[in-house]
C-alpha positions as CSV (number, residue, x, y, z in Angstrom):
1,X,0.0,0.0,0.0
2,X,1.2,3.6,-1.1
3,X,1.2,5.3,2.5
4,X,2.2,8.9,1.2
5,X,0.0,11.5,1.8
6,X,-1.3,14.1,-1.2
7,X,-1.8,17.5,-1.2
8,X,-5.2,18.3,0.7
9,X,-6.0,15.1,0.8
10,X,-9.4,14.6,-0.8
11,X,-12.5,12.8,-0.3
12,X,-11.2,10.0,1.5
13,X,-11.1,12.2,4.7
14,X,-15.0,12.7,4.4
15,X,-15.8,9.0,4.4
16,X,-13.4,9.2,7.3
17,X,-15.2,11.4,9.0
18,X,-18.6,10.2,8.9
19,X,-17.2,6.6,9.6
20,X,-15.9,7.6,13.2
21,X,-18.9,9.6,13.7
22,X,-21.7,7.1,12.9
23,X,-20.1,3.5,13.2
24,X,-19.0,1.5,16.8
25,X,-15.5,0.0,17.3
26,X,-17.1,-3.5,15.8
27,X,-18.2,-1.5,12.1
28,X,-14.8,0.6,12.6
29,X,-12.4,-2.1,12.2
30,X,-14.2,-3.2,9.0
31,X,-14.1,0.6,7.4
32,X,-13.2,0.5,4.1
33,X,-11.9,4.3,2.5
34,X,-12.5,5.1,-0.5
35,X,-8.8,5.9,-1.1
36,X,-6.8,4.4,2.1
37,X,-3.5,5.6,0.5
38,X,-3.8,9.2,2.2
39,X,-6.4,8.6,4.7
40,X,-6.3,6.6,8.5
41,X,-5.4,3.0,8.3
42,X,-7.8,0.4,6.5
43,X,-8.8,-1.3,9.8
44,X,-8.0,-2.4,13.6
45,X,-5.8,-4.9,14.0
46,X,-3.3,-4.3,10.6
47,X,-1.1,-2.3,13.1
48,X,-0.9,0.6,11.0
49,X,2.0,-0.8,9.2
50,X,3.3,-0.3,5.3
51,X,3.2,-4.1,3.6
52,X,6.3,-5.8,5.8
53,X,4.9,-3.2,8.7
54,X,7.7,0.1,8.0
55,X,4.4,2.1,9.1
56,X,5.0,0.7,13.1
57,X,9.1,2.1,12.9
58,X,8.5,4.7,10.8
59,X,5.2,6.2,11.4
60,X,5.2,6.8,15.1
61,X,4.8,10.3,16.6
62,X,5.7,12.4,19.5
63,X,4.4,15.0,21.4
64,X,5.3,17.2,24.7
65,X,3.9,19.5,26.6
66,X,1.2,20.1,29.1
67,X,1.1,17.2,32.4
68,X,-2.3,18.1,32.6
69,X,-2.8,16.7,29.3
70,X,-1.0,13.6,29.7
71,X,-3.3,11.4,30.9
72,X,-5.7,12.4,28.2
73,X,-2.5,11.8,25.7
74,X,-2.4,8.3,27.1
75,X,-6.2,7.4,26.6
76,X,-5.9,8.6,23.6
77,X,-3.0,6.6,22.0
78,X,-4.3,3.7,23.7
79,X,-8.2,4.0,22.4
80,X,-6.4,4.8,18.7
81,X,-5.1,1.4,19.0
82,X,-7.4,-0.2,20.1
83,X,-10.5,1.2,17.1
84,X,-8.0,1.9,14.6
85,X,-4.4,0.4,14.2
86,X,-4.1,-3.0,16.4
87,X,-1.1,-3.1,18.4
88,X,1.9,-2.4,16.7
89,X,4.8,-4.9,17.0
90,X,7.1,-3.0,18.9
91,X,7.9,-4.0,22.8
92,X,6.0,-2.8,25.5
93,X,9.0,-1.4,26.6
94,X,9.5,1.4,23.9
95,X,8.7,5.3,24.3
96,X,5.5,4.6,22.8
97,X,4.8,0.8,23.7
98,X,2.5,-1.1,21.2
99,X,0.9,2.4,20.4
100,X,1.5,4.8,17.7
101,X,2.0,8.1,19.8
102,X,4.7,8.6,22.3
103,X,3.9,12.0,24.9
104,X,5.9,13.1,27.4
105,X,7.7,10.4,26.5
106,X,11.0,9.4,29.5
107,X,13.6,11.2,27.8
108,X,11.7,14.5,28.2
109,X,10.4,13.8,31.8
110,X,14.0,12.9,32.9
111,X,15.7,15.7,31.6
112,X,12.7,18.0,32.7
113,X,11.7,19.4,30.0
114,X,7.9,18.7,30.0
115,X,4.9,20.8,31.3
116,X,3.1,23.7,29.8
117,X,6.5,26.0,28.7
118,X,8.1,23.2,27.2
119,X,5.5,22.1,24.9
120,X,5.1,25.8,24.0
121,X,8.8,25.5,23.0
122,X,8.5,22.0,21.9
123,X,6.0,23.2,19.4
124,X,8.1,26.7,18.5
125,X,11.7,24.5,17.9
126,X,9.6,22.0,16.1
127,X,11.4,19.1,18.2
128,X,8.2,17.2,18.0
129,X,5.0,16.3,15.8
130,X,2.8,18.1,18.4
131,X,2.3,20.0,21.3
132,X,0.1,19.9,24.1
133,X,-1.0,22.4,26.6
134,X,-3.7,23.8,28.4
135,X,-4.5,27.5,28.2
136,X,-3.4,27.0,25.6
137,X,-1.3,30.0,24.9
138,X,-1.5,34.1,25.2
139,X,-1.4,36.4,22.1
140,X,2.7,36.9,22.6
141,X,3.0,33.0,22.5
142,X,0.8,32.5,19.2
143,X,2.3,35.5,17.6
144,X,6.1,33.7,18.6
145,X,4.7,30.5,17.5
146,X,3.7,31.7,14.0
147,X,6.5,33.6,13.3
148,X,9.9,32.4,11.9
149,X,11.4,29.6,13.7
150,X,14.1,30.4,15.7
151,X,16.5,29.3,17.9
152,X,15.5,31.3,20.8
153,X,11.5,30.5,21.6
154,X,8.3,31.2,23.3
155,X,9.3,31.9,26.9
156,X,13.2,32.6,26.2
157,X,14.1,28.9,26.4
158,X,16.2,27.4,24.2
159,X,16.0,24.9,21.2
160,X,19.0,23.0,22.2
161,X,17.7,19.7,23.6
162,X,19.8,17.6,26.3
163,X,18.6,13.8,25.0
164,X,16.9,12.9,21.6
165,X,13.5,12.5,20.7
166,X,12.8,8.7,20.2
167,X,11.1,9.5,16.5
168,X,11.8,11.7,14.1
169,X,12.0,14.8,13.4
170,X,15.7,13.6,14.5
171,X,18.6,14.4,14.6
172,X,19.1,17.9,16.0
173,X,19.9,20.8,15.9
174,X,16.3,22.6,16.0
175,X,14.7,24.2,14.2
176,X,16.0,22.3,11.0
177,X,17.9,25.1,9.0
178,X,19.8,22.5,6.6
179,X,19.5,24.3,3.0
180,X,16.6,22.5,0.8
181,X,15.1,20.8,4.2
182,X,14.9,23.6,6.3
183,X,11.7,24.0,8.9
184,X,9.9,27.4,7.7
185,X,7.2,29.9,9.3
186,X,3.6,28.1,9.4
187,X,0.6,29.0,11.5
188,X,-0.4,26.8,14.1
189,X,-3.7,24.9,15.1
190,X,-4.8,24.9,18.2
191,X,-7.7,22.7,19.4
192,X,-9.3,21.4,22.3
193,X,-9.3,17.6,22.7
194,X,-11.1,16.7,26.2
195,X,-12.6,18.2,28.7
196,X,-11.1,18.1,32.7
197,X,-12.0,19.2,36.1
198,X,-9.2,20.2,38.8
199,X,-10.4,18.0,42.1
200,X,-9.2,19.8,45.4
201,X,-7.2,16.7,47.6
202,X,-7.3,17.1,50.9
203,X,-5.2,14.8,53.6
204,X,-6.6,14.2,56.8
205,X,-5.8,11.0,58.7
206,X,-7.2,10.0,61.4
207,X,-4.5,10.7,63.7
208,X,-4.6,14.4,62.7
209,X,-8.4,14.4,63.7
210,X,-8.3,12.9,67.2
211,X,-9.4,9.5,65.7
212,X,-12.8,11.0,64.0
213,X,-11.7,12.0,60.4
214,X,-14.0,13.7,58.0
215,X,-15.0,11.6,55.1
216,X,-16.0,14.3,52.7
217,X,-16.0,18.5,52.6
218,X,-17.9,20.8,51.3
219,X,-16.2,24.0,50.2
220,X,-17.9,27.3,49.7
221,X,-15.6,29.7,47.3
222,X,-15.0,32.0,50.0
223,X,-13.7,29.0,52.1
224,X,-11.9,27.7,49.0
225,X,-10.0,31.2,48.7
226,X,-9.5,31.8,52.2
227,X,-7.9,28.2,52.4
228,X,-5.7,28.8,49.0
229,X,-5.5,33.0,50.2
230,X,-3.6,31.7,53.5
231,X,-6.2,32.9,55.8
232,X,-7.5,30.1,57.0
233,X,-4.8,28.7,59.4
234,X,-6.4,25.4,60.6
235,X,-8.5,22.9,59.6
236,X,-11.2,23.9,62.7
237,X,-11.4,27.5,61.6
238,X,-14.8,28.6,62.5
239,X,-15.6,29.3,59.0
240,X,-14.8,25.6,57.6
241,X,-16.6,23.9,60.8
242,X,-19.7,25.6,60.6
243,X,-19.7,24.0,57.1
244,X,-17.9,21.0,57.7
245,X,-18.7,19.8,60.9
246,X,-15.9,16.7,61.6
247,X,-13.6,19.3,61.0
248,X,-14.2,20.5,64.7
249,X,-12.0,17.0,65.6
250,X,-9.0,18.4,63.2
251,X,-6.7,21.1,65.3
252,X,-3.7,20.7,62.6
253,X,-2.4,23.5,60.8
254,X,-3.4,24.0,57.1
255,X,-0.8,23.5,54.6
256,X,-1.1,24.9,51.0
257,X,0.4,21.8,48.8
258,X,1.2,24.4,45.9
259,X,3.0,23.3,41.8
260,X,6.7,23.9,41.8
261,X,6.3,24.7,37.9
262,X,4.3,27.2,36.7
263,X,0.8,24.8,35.8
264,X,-1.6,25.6,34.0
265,X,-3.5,23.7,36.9
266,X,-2.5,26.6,39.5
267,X,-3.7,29.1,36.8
268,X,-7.4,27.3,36.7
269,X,-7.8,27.3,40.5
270,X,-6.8,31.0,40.2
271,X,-9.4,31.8,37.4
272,X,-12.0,30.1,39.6
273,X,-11.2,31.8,42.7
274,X,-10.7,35.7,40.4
275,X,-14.9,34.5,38.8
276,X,-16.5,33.2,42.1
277,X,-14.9,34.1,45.3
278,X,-17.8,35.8,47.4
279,X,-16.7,38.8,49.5
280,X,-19.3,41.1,51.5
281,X,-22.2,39.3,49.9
282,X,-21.0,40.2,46.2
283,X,-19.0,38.2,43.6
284,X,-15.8,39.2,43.8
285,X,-12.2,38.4,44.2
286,X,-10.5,40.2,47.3
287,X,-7.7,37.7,49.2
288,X,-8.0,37.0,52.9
289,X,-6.8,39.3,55.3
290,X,-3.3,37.8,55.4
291,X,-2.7,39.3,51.9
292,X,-3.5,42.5,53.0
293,X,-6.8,42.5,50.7
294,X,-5.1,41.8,47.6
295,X,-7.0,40.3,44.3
296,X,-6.8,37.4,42.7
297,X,-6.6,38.4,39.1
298,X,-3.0,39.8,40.8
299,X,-1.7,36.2,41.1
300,X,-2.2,35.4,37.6
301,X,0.5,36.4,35.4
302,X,2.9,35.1,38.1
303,X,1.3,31.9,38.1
304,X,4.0,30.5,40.9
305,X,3.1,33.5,43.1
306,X,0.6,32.5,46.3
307,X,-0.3,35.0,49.0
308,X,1.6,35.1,51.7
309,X,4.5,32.9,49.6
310,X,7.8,34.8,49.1
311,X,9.5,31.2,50.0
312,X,8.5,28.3,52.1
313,X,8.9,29.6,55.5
314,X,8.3,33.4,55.6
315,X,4.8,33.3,55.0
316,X,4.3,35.7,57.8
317,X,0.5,35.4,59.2
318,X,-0.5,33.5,56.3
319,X,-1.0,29.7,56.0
320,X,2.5,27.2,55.9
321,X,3.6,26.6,52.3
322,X,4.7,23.4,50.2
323,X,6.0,23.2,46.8
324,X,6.5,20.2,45.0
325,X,10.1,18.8,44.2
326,X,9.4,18.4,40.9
327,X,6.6,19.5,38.2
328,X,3.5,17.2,37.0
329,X,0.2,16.6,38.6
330,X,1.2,13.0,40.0
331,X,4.1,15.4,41.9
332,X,1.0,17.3,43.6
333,X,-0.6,14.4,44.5
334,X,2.4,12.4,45.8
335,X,3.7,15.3,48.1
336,X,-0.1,15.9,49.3
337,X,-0.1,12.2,50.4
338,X,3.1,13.1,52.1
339,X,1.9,16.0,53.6
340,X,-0.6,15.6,56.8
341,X,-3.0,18.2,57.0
342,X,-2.2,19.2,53.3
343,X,-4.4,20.4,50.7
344,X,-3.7,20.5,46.7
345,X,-5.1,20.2,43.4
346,X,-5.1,17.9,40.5
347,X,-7.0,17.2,37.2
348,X,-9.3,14.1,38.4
349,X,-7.7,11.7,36.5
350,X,-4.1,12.5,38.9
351,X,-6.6,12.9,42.0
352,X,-8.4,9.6,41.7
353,X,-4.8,7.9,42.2
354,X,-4.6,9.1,45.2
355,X,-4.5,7.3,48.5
356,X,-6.2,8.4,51.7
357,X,-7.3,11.7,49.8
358,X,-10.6,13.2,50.5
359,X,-11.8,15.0,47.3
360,X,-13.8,17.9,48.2
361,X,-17.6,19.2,47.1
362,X,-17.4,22.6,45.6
363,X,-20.5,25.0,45.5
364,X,-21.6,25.0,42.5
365,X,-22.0,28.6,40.4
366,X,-25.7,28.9,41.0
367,X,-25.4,28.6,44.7
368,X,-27.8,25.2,44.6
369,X,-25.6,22.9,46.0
370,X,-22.3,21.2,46.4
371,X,-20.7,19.5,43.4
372,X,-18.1,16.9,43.3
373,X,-15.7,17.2,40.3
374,X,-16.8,13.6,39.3
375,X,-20.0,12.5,38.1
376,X,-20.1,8.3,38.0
377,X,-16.8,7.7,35.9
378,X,-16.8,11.2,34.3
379,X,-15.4,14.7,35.0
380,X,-18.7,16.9,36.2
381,X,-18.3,20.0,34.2
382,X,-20.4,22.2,32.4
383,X,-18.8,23.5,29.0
384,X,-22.1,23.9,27.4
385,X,-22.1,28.0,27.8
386,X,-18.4,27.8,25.7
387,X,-18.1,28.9,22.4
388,X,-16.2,28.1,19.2
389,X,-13.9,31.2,17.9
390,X,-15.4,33.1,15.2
391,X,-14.7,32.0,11.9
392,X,-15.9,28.9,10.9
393,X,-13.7,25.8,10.6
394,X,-10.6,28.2,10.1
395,X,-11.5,29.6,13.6
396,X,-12.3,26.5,15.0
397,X,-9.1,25.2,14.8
398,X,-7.7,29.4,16.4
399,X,-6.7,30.7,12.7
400,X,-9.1,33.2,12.4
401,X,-7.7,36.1,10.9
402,X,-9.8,38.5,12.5
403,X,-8.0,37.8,16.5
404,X,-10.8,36.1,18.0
405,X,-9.1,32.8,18.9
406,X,-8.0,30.3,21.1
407,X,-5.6,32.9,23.4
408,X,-8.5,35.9,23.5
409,X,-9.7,34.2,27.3
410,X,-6.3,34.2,28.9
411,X,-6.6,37.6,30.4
412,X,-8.5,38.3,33.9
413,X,-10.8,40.7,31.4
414,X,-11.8,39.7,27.7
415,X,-13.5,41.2,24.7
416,X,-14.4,38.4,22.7
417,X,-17.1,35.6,23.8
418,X,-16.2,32.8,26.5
419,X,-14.4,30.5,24.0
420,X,-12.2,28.2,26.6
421,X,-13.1,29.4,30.6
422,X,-14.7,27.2,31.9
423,X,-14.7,28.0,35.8
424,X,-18.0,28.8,37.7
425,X,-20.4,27.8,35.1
426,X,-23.9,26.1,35.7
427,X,-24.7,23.8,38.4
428,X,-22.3,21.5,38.1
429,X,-18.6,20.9,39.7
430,X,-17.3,24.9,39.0
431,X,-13.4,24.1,38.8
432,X,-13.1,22.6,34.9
433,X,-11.0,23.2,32.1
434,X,-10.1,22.5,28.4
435,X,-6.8,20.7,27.3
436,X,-5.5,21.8,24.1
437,X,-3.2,20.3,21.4
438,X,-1.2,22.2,18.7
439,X,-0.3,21.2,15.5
440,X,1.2,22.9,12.5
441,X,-0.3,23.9,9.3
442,X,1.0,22.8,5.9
443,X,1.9,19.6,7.1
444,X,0.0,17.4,4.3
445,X,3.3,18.7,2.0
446,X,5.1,15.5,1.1
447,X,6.8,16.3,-1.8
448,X,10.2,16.8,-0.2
449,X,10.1,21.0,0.3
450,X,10.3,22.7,2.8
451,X,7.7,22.9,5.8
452,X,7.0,23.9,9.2
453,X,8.5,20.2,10.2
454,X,10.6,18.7,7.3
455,X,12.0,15.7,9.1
456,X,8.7,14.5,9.9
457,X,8.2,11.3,7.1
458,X,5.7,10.8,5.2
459,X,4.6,8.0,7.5
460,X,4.5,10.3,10.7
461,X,2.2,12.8,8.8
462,X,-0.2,9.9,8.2
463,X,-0.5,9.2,11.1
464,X,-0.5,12.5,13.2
465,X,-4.1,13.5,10.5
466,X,-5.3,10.4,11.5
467,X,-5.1,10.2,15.0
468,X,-6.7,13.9,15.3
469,X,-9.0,13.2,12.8
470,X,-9.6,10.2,15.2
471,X,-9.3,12.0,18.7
472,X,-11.8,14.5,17.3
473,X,-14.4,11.9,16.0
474,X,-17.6,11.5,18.3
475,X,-16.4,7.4,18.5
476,X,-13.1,8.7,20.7
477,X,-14.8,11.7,22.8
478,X,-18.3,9.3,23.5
479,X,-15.2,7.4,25.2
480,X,-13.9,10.7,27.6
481,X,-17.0,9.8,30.7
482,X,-15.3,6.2,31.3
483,X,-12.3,7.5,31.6
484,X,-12.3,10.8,34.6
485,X,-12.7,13.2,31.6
486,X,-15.6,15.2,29.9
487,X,-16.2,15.6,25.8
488,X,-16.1,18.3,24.1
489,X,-19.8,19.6,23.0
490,X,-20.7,17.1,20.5
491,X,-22.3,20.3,17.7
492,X,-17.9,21.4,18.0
493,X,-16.9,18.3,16.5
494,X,-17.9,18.9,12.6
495,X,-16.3,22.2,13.1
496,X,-12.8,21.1,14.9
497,X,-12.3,18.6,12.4
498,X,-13.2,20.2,9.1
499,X,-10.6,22.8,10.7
500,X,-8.0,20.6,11.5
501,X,-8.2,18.3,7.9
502,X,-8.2,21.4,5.6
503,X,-5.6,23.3,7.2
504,X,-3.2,20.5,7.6
C-alpha cells in the first residue's frame, strides 16, 4: 500500500469522517476508504504498518507538553489502537509501547523538560509532531509561535535539547535550518481535545483528627480562597466547621500543597477563585486578610506567586507553604499524600490515584448545592455555555484572521465571547478546564520542500491527521465519561475537524 500522503487530501477524509462519527468499534475495524493511501489506516488490527509493517518504525509520533494533558494523551493513543491500528509490533517497553503516539515520553520527563512552557517551545523549535497544553497559549506565545522559527522560543528557552526525541524529526539541531530541508514559518492549530476538572485533595488522617476524620467536605468559594489566600490557618477554623462539621476534631495547621512549575492547573484554580470568590455578599475576588486585601486576578501572570509565599517559610500570618520537588500533577498528589494536613489540586484523573485523599464538594455557580468534580466515571463540568472562535472551521481550529481565537480568554478581562473558561459555570462541579493540542499547518506537503516540520516522514504525517481526525471523532470523545474526563460539546466536533483536515 502507497502510505504517502497528497496535497489536501481529498474525499477520502470525508468518508473518514462520517465513519468515526456514525459507526461502533465493531463496524470501525471493517471501514473500508474510498482511497486508504492518504487517509487513516484500512482497519484495527493491521497495526498501522506499510506491507512488511515500516508504518510501526517509521510512522510513530511524538508530542510534549502540558502534564495536565497527559493522561488524556495516554487514553488517547491507547483508544487509537485499540478502534484503529491494532497493536503495533514494537515491545512494550519502547517510548511509545505497542501504540503509535509517544507523549511526554522518558527522555523528556528525565531531563525536565515537559509541562506547559516546554511544549510551547517544543512546538516553537519543532522538536516534535505536536504540542500539548492547556490554556493553551497568550497572544505573545501564538504570535512567537507563527512567526519564523528560531532558535531562541516562546518563553526565552532554548532549542537546544539535552537527550533525543525517540522518533523523528531527529537528529538535531532545532529548528531544522539544513539548506533545501529547512523548517519554515507556518501557523499553528490549536484545538481542544477533552474536557477536565481540577479536584481539590485534601489529607486528613485519622491521627490528625483525634481518631474521628471527616470523610467528605464541602467547600464554599469564600472558604476555597481563604484556604488557598492563607487565611485560613487550621483545619477547625470557625468558618470551615460551621460548614464541615468533623472538622471541629482536626486542630492541625493547614498546609497549601502548591505546583513547583508554573501549571496551568494553578492558573485554573486562580481563574476560579478571580470569577467566584464571594466577598461582602458580592462576587468578587479580594484575598483573605493575610494578603492585605489583595486580588486574585493579581496572582495570575505570576502563576508561581501564592499569597503570603515569598519562600516556604516566611509566609508571615498566612498559612505554611509546600512546593512540590518536581513538576507534574502526580508530583501534587504524591507530596499531598506526604503531607498531613495538606491540601492540593489535580486534574481528576491525577486525584483519583490518590491514596487516603478526601476530594472535596465545591458549591456549585448557581449557589444550589455542592458539586463533586466527578459525576459516576466522568469529569462533572459544564462546557455547554463555551463557544467556538469566530470564523468557521478556520476559527475552529484558532486561525481566524480577525484575532478572535483560542488565546482571547487568557486575560482576567476579555473582549471576545467565553471560547475556553470554563470555571463557575452552571450547576455542576465549578473548577473545569479544556486541554488543548497544537499542530502545525501545511503539514499534508510530502513532496520533499520545505515545511514547518521537514524531518517528519511521510509516514508520521499519516499518522499524526489520522489520530486527530480520530481523537476529534464522536467514536473517541463518546469514550472521555469512562475515563475521569468530559467531551467536548458534541455540535464542535464537525467544526474542529473540518478545521483541522483542511488546514493540515
Amino acid at each position: 500500500m502507497d502510505m504517502s500522503l497528497r496535497k489536501r487530501f481529498g474525499f477520502g477524509t470525508r468518508a473518514l469522517l462520517v465513519g468515526l462519527s456514525v459507526l461502533g468499534c465493531s463496524a470501525l475495524a471493517n471501514l473500508v476508504l474510498a482511497d486508504a493511501s492518504y487517509a487513516i489506516p484500512p482497519a484495527a488490527g493491521l497495526a498501522c504498518q506499510n506491507g512488511g509493517g515500516s508504518q510501526a518504525s517509521n510512522g510513530k509520533i511524538t508530542g510534549r507538553g502540558s502534564s495536565f494533558n497527559a493522561h488524556a494523551e495516554a487514553l488517547f493513543a491507547q483508544l487509537y489502537e485499540e478502534d484503529v491500528c491494532g497493536s503495533t509490533p514494537e515491545t512494550l517497553s519502547g517510548p511509545a509501547g505497542n501504540t503509535m503516539v509517544a507523549y511526554n515520553y522518558p527522555a523528556a520527563e528525565a531531563a525536565s523538560a515537559t509541562g506547559a512552557k516546554f511544549g510551547l517551545q517544543a512546538a516553537a523549535c519543532r522538536t516534535d509532531a505536536y504540542a500539548g497544553d492547556a490554556t493553551p497559549y497568550t497572544e505573545k506565545n501564538l504570535e512567537e509561535l507563527d512567526g519564523a522559527p528560531a532558535t531562541s522560543t516562546t518563553g526565552g528557552g532554548s532549542c537546544a535539547l539535552t537527550f533525543t526525541p525517540p522518533f523523528d524529526p531527529t537528529p538535531g539541531p532545532y529548528p531544522d535550518k539544513e539548506p533545501g530541508q529547512a523548517d519554515t514559518q507556518a501557523n499553528i492549530m490549536s484545538f481542544p481535545i477533552a474536557g477536565e476538572s481540577l479536584a481539590l485533595i485534601v489529607n486528613l488522617p485519622s491521627a490528625a483528627c483525634s481518631g474521628k476524620p471527616p470523610t467528605s467536605l464541602d467547600l464554599t468559594a469564600k472558604e476555597v480562597s481563604r484556604i488557598y489566600g492563607g487565611d485560613a490557618l487550621k483545619w477547625n477554623d470557625a468558618e470551615l466547621v460551621a460548614n464541615n462539621a468533623s472538622l471541629a476534631n482536626c486542630e492541625g495547621e493547614i498546609y497549601r500543597v502548591v505546583r513547583e512549575d508554573s501549571a496551568a492547573q494553578s492558573e485554573f484554580l486562580k481563574k476560579y477563585l478571580i470569577a467566584a470568590e464571594p466577598t461582602d455578599g458580592g462576587r468578587g475576588d479580594v484575598v483573605g486578610e493575610c494578603a492585605v486585601g489583595k486580588e486574585w486576578s493579581a496572582y495570575l501572570k505570576t502563576n508561581t506567586e501564592w499569597p503570603g509565599l515569598q519562600k516556604p517559610g516566611s509566609e508571615g500570618t498566612c498559612s505554611k507553604i509546600k512546593k512540590t520537588a518536581s513538576s507534574g500533577g502526580p508530583e501534587e498528589v504524591k507530596t499531598v499524600e506526604e503531607t498531613e494536613n495538606g491540601v492540593g489540586y489535580a486534574d481528576l484523573a491525577d486525584a483519583v490515584e490518590g491514596k487516603g485523599l478526601i476530594t472535596a464538594s465545591v458549591e456549585n455557580a448557581v449557589n444550589t448545592g455542592y458539586q463533586s468534580p466527578q459525576s459516576g466515571s466522568a469529569a462533572n463540568c459544564n462546557f455547554s455555555t463555551l463557544t467556538l472562535p469566530s470564523g468557521g472551521k478556520n476559527g475552529a481550529v484558532g486561525l481566524n484572521a480577525e484575532d478572535d481565537n483560542w488565546a482571547n480568554n487568557n486575560e482576567a478581562t476579555d473582549e471576545f465571547p467565553n471560547h475556553e473558561n470554563a470555571v463557575d459555570l452552571g450547576n455542576r462541579y465549578p473548577i473545569c478546564a479544556l486541554a488543548f493540542d497544537l499542530v502545525y499547518t501545511g503539514l499534508d506537503d510530502t513532496s520533499g520542500t520545505e515545511n514547518a516540520i521537514t524531518r517528519l516522514t511521510n509516514n508520521q504525517r499519516r499518522t499524526l491527521y489520522s489520530y486527530f481526525t480520530y481523537v476529534l471523532s464522536s467514536t473517541a470523545q463518546d469514550k472521555l465519561t469512562a475515563h475521569n474526563y468530559a467531551p467536548l460539546p458534541n455540535a464542535w466536533l464537525p467544526l474542529l475537524t473540518e478545521g483541522f483536515e483542511s488546514n493540515f
